[in-house]
N, C-alpha and C positions, 0 to 999 in steps of 0.2 A: 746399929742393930740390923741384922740381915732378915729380909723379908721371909716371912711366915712360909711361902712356898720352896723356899731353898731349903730345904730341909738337911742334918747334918752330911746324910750320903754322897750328898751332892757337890757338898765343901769337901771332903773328905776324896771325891773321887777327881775333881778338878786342882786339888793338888796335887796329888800324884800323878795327874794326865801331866801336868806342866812337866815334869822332871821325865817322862817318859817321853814327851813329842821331841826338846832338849835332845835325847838319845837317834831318836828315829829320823830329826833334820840333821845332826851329825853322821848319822849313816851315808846320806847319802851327800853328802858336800866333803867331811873331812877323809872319809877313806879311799875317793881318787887320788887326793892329797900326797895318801898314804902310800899308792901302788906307785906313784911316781916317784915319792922318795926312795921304794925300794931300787930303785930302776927300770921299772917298766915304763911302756908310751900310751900316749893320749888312747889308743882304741884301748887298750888293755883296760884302763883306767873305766872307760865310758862301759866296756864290758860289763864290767863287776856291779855297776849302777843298773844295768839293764839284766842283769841276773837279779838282785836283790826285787825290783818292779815285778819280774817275771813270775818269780819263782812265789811272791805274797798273791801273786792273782787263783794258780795253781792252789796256794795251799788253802785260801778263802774256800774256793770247790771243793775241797777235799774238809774240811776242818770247819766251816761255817753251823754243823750240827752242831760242834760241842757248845756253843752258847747257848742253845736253848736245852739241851741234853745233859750236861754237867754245871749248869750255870753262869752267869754273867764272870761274876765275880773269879770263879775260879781261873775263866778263861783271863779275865784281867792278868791274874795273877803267873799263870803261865807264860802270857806274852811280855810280861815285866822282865820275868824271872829272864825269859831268851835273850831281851837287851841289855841286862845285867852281865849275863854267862859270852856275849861276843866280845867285849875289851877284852874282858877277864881273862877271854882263851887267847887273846893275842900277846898279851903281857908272858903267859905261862906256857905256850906253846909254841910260840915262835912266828914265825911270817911267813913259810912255804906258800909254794899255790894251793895247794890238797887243805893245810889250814884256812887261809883265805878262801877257802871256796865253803868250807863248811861257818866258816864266821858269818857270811852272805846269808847262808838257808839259816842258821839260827835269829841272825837278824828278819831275816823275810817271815820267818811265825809268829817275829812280834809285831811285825808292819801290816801282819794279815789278822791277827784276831784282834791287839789293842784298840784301832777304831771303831772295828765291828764289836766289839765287846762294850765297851766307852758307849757310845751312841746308843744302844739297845737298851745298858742300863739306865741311860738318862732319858728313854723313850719311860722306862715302866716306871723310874720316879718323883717322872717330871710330872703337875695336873696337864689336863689335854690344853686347857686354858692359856699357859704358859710355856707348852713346850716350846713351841718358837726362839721364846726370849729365852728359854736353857739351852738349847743347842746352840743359839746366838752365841752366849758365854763361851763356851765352849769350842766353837771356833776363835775369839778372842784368846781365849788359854794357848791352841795352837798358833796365834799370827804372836805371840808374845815369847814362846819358845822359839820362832824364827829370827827376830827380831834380836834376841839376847844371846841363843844362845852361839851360834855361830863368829860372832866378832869377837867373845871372850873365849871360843878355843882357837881361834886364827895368833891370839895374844898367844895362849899358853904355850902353843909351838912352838913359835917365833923365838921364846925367851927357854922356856923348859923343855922344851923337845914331844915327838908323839904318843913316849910309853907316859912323860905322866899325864898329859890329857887320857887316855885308856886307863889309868887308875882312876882319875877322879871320874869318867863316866861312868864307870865302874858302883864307883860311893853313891855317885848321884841316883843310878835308877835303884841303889839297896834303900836310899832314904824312899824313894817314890812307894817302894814295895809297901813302905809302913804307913802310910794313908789307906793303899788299895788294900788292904789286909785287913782293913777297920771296916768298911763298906757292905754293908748288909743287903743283899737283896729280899725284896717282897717273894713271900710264900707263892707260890704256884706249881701248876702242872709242869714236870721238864718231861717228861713223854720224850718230845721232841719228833724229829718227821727225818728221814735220810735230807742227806744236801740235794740229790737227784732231783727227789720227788719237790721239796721247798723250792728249788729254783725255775721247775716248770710249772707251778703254783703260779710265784709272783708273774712268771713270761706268759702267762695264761691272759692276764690283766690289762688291757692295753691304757691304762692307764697308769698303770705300772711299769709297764713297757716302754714308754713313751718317754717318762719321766727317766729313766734310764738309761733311754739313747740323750737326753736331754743334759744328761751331767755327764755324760762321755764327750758329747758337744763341748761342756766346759773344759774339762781333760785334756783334749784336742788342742784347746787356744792356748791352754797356760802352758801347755808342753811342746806349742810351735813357738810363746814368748820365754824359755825358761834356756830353747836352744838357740833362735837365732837371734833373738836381740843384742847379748854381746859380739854377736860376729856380725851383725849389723853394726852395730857401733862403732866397732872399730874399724869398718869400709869406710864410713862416712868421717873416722877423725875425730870419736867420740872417748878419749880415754877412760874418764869414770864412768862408765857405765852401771858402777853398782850402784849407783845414785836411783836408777829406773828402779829398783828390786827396794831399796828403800822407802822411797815413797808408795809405791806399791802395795808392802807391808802396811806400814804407815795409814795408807788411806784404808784397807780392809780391817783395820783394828778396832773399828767400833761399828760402821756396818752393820756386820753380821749381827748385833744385839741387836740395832736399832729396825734392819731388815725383819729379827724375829717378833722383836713387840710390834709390829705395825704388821705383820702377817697374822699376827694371834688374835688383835683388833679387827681387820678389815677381810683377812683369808690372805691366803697361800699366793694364788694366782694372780689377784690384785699388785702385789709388792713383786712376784718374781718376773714377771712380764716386762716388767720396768728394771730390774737387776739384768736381766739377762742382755735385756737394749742397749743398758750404761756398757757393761763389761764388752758387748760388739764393738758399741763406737769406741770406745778406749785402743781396742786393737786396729779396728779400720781406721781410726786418726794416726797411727803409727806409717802407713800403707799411701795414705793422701798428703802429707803435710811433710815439711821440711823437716829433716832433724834438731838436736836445739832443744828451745824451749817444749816444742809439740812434745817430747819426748814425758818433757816432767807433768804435763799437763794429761797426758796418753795413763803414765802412771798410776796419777791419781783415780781419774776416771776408770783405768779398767782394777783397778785393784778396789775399788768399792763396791764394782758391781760382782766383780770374783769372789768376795766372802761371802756378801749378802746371796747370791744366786746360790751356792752352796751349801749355807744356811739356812734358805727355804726348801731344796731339792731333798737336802735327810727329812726336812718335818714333815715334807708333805708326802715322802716315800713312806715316813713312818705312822700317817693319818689314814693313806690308802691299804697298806698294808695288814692292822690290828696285829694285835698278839702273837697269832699261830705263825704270820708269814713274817713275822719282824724281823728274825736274826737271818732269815735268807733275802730279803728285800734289801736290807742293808747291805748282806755281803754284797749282793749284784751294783749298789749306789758306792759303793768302797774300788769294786772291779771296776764300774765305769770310771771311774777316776783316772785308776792307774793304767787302763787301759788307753785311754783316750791322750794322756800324756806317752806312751810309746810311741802310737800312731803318731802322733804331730812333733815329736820329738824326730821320728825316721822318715814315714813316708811324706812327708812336706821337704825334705830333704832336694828331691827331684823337682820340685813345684820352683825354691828356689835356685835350682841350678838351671831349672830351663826358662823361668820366668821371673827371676828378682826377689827381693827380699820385700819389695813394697807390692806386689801380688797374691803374695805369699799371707801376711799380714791382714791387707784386703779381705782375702776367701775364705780367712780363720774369723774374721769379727763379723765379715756378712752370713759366715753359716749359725753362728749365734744371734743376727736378726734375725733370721728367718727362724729361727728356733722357737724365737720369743712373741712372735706371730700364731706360729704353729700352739705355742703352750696356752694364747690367749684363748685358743677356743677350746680346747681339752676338758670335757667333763672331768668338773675336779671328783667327785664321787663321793659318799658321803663320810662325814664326817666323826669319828668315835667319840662315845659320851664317857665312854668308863678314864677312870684314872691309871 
């Protein structure tokens, strides 16, 4: 029997998130895959991943009104529909560059409105009481689709080849469509506010503010551990390395629930001050310690405090925020994200070429102590009573 607060929308929209995030972590793992089986090389490849990043940040600025302007639901629905329509075009249009460059922008509208869309609606209804522990889920729902669905399209390749994996993603996000199509949002004003004006709103905030440079912060580290950790590994003589990304998964998998019932209990700041800590030393123990075991040990640790810190940074954007500025607060908590994983993806690039891999590591886990320092004393601001 599912608790009284989960109410159907809820089920109904975390089903369909699973089969949609499925879509959006194959985005960006299986279609390097793909530019290299056409015969292109590794920058090519790395390109198209940083166009897809790019171009979702752009189109958030640009597209973040339509959620409060046409609705949650609708935007669900659009950004479904775009990860639906990119196999789909690959299958029936072929593999040029001109196609592959438009398969990217149509994937990037679903990577820019589905979590700003997803999260706003489970902001308006979730109780205040419990958003924590729903967004919590919710991050579970996405470390679950990483977790699955990557190793069973690595399978289907391997044995069936890429057009039928791009069918069956295909199938997968038309079943997803049929969850999000059922999802009702709550009656309200959609007015709505241009993106301009909402995003100098929330920047106006410095707790807002703050909080934003504070998940770019996380951005940064998982996207200096997402690049050089296996090129670390294999300096040191690490072959599996995907063992680190495993346990990593693994340990963020319940986390972020458990991060949100005990922020929803005790507050925001309380729980994230300590997630932010875990997830530094996780990366600074990579930087200090020998490779090896530190490694699986480095995993667990910082991939606990990466969902959980994550989990508290949307609830507590989404507490500071209220109603009017939620779908642009979000989009800016979505941007710092993808922004923050560029950065530490590119410009740490230079850090290790002049300075190692284990200073590198270091300056990425010490800038999230100091974060977590920083976030201790931040007026958390008050609190919304409405549901």
């Amino acid at each position: 029997m599912r608790p009284t607060w989960l109410d159907q929308g809820l089920m109904l929209l975390f089903a369909g998130s699973f089969m949609v995030f499925v879509n959006l972590h194959l985005a960006f793992i299986i279609m390097p895959l793909y530019v290299l089986e056409l015969g292109g090389g590794d920058w090519t490849a790395a390109w198209y991943n940083t166009l897809l990043a790019g171009a979702a940040v752009l189109f958030r600025f640009l597209f973040a009104s339509w959620v409060d302007r046409y609705g949650r639901r609708l935007s669900l629905l659009v950004s479904g529909l775009a990860l639906v329509t990119a196999p789909l075009l690959i299958l029936l249009a072929g593999s040029s560059a001109a196609h592959l460059l438009l398969v990217r922008l149509i994937q990037a509208l679903g990577l820019a409105l589905y979590p700003l869309a997803a999260n706003t609606l489970i902001a308006d209804l979730s109780p205040v009481a419990r958003r924590g522990t729903v967004l919590g889920l919710q991050r579970l729902i996405i470390i679950t689709a990483l977790i699955t669905g990557p190793p069973v399209a690595v399978l289907i390749v391997e044995h069936y080849g890429f057009q039928t994996l791009f069918g069956l993603l295909s199938i997968l996000g038309l079943a997803g469509m049929v969850p999000l199509s059922a999802v009702r949002e709550p009656v309200r004003d959609r007015a709505g506010t241009s993106a301009r004006h909402g995003f100098q709103a929330v920047l106006a905030s410095r707790s807002l503010r703050f909080l934003i440079w504070a998940t770019s912060a996380c951005g940064l580290a998982y996207g200096v551990l997402l690049t050089f950790l296996p090129l670390y590994a294999v300096r040191v003589g690490i072959e599996n390395f995907g063992l680190y990304f495993t346990v990593f998964a693994f340990s963020g998998l319940v986390s972020g629930v458990v991060a949100g019932r005990l922020s929803d209990a005790f507050g925001r700041r309380k729980v994230l001050v300590p997630s932010l800590a875990l997830f530094g030393t996780g990366i600074l123990y990579l930087g200090l310690s020998a490779p090896g075991t530190a490694m699986v040990v480095s995993a667990a640790v910082a991939g606990a405090g990466y969902s959980a810190s994550l989990t508290l940074l949307v609830a507590w954007v989404v507490d500071a925020s209220g109603r009017k500025l939620r779908a642009a607060s979000l989009g800016l908590f979505e941007n710092g994200i993808d922004a923050g994983i560029t950065v530490g993806s590119f410009a740490f690039g230079s850090v290790v070429a002049l300075l190692g891999f284990g200073f590198a590591f270091s300056t990425a886990g010490a800038l999230l102590l100091v974060f977590a320092v920083l976030i201790a004393t931040l007026d958390p601001g008050p609190v919304p009573r409405q549901r």
